[in-house]
C-alpha positions, 0 to 999 in steps of 0.5 A, spaced: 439 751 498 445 751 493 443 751 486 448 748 481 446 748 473 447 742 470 445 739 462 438 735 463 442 729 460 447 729 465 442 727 471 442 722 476 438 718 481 436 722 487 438 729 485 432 733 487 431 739 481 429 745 484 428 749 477 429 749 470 431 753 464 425 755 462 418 757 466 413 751 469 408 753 465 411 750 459 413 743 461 409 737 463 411 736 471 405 738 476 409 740 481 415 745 482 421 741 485 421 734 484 426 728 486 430 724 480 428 717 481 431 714 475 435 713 468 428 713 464 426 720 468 432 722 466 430 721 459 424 724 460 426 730 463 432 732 458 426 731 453 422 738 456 429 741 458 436 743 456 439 745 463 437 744 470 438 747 477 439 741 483 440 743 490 446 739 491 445 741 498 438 736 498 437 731 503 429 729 504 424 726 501 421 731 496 415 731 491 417 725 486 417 726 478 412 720 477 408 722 483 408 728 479 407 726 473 401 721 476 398 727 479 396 730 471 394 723 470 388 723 475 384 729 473 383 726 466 382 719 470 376 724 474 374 727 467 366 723 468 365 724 475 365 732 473 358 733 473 357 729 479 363 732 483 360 740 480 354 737 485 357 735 491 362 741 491 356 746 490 352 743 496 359 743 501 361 750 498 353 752 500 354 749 507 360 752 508 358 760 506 352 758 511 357 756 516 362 762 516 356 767 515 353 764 522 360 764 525 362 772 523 355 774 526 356 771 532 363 774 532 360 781 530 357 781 537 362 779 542 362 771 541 368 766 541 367 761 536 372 754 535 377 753 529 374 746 529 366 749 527 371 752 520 375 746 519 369 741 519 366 745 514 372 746 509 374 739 510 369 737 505 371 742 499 379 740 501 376 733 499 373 736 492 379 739 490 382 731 491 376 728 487 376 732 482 379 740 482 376 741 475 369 741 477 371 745 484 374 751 480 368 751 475 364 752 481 368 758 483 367 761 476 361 760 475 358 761 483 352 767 483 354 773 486 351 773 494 353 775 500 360 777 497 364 776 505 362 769 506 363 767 498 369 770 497 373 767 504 370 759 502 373 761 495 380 764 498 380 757 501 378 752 496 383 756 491 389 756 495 388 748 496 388 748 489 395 753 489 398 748 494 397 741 492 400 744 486 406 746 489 407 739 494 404 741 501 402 736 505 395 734 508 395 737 514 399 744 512 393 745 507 388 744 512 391 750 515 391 754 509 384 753 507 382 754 514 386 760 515 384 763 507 377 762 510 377 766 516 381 772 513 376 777 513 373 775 521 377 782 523 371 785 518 367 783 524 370 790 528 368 795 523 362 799 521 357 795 517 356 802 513 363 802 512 363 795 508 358 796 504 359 803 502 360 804 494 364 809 493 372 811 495 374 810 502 376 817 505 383 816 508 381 815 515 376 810 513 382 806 508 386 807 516 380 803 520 379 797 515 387 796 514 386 795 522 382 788 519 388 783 519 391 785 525 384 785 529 382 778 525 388 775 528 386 778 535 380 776 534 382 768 532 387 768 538 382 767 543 380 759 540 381 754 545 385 751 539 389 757 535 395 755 531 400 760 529 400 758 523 393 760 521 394 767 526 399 769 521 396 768 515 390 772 518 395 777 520 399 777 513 394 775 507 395 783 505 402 784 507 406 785 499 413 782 497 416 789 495 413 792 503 407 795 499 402 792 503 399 793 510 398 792 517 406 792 517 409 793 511 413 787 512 417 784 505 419 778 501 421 772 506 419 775 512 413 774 511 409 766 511 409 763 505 402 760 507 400 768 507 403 769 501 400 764 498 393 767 501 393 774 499 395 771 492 388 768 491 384 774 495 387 778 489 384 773 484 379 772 486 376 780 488 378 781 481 374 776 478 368 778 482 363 783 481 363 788 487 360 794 488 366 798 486 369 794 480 366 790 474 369 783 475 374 781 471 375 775 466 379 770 469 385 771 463 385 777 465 386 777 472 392 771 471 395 777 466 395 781 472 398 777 477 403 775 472 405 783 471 405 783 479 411 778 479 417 779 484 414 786 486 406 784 489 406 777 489 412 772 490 413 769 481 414 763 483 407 762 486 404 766 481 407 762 475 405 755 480 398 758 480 396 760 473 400 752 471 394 749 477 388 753 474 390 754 467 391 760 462 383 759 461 380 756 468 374 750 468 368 753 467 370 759 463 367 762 456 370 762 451 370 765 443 374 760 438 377 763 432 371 760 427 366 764 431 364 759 435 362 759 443 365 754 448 364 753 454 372 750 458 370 743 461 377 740 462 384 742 463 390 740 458 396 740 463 402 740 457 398 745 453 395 751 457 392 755 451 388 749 448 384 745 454 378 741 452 371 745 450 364 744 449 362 748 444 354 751 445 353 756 440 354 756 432 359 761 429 352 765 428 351 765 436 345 761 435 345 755 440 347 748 437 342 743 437 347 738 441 353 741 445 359 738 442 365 737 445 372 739 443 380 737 445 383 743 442 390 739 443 387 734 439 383 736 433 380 732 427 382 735 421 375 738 419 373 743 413 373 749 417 381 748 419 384 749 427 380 752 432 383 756 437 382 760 443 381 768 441 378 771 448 374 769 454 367 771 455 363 774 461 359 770 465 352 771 461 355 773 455 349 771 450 344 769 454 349 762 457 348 759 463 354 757 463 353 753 470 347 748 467 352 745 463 355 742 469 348 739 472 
């Protein structure tokens, strides 16, 4: 790829912008990277930015602006279906957990297990993320805490569709992302079970054995009659680092697939939004802080920065407290504005619940008495006695 900077006002009909003069969260477009398509894009553009960077080597067919722009359009087109779709996933993400916890065991004592028994169950949470990604993350945010392994590898594939939808990936290309997100654990399937669920700090040699797990998963998922290499390399490198930090083999930046990239991305996320034996969960502001302070070093930026745009700042299904003292729980993402999605307020500024939630655009308030709310923090599931999740069923 050769980049040329280029003013926003100076674009032409099929010239594919690869990068802008200010982040992606701060623009409209869905998707990083996209084709010019013509004079009334143009304008639309240079209306966010000033300059852009094209691949004046570019000669396929990429992610169109309109296409971006229609994809931000369709989740406000889901907005009444949430509660509906926040069913049907929690049903699939269930069967899901139930089909990896029956697939690791049966790995656990020397059986072989077919790719396609995992496929067949992601496929469904794929879909949901199609339907309607807000209520798939509520989902995510709000899942009780259960049997950690198994959750916590349907999260990884569901939050990575979501990453690489964001990003353009074609269908079958995030079949294996999810598929391989989902089995990148199964080499925990080899090791002591005292080991996994021990509290307290892994000595040296017991921080040795589990660091084995992404090479014994890809032996291990190597011997389906239908492997692909693909997803043996995201098993194998989901905890590989972009500095080299990270393990089984040390490798950095782009030795190591993007799909692993990716994959070790939301593992971190996810691990640290959910309570473990060893560490208090995290709130999900907190969590994309974190990844956001790891840019270019743990994790590649741009994917991060692509990541925080799909999922936003404050996460579907997130609690939140505004500036007037009130508690809110997020319902719907703002794609312009990060910081101010649309609310549902349940608790009055004296913490006492409303007699009818009532729901917010924080982008586009009445003028009222009180003055402009905003966001002042997340809350901790559970916080005042909310159930967050009863708000979605």
């Amino acid at each position: 790829m050769r980049l040329i900077k280029l003013p926003a006002m100076h674009l032409e009909p099929g010239m594919f912008v690869a990068e802008l003069d200010r982040p992606w969260l701060e623009t409209p477009f869905a998707v990083q990277g996209f084709v010019v398509q013509d004079a009334d894009e143009v304008l639309y553009v240079s209306n966010y930015v000033d300059h852009v960077y094209v691949d004046a080597e570019y000669t396929g067919q990429e992610q169109s602006l309109r296409l971006a722009v229609a994809a931000m359009e369709s989740k406000k087109s889901n907005k009444l279906t949430l509660k509906e779709e926040f069913a049907r996933t929690k049903v699939s993400f269930e069967s899901a957990a139930e089909t990896l916890d029956r697939v690791f065991d049966s790995l656990r004592i020397g059986n072989s297990e077919d790719i396609d028994t995992i496929q067949a169950a992601i496929n469904p949470l794929i879909e949901g993320v199609f339907r309607n990604q807000d209520a798939v993350a509520a989902l995510l945010r709000l899942k009780e805490s259960g049997e950690y392994r198994y959750q916590h590898s349907v999260s990884m594939a569901i939050w990575s569709t979501i990453l690489g939808r964001h990003i353009g990936l074609q269908r079958r290309e995030l079949e294996k992302l999810a598929v391989g997100c989902a089995m990148c654990d199964i080499g925990m399937t080899q090791l002591p079970r005292e080991l996994l669920d021990q509290a307290e700090n892994l000595s040296e040699k017991q921080m040795r054995i589990v660091k084995a797990h992404p090479t014994m998963g890809s032996d291990l998922a190597s011997n389906s009659d239908n492997a692909d290499f693909e997803i043996l390399g995201i098993i194998e490198n989901h905890h590989e680092r972009m500095d080299g930090s990270g393990y089984p083999r040390g490798i950095e930046g782009a030795s190591i697939p993007l799909l692993a990239r990716i994959a070790g991305l939301v593992d971190t996320y996810d691990a640290m939004i959910t309570p473990r034996p060893y560490a208090k969960a995290r709130t999900s502001h907190e969590a994309t802080q974190e990844l956001l302070d790891a840019k270019d070093t743990l994790f590649q930026g741009s994917l991060v920065e692509q990541f925080v745009q799909a999922i936003g700042l404050f996460p579907t299904g997130t609690m939140v407290e505004l500036s007037s003292g009130e508690v809110a729980i997020v319902v719907t993402q703002n794609s312009t504005r990060r910081l101010k999605p649309e609310v549902l307020i349940v608790l009055n500024p004296d913490k006492a619940p409303m007699e009818a939630p009532r729901a917010l655009n924080l982008a586009n308030q009445p003028i009222a008495a009180e003055g402009e709310r905003w966001i002042t923090r997340e809350l901790m599931p559970g916080t005042y006695g909310i159930n967050s999740e009863e708000f979605f069923i």
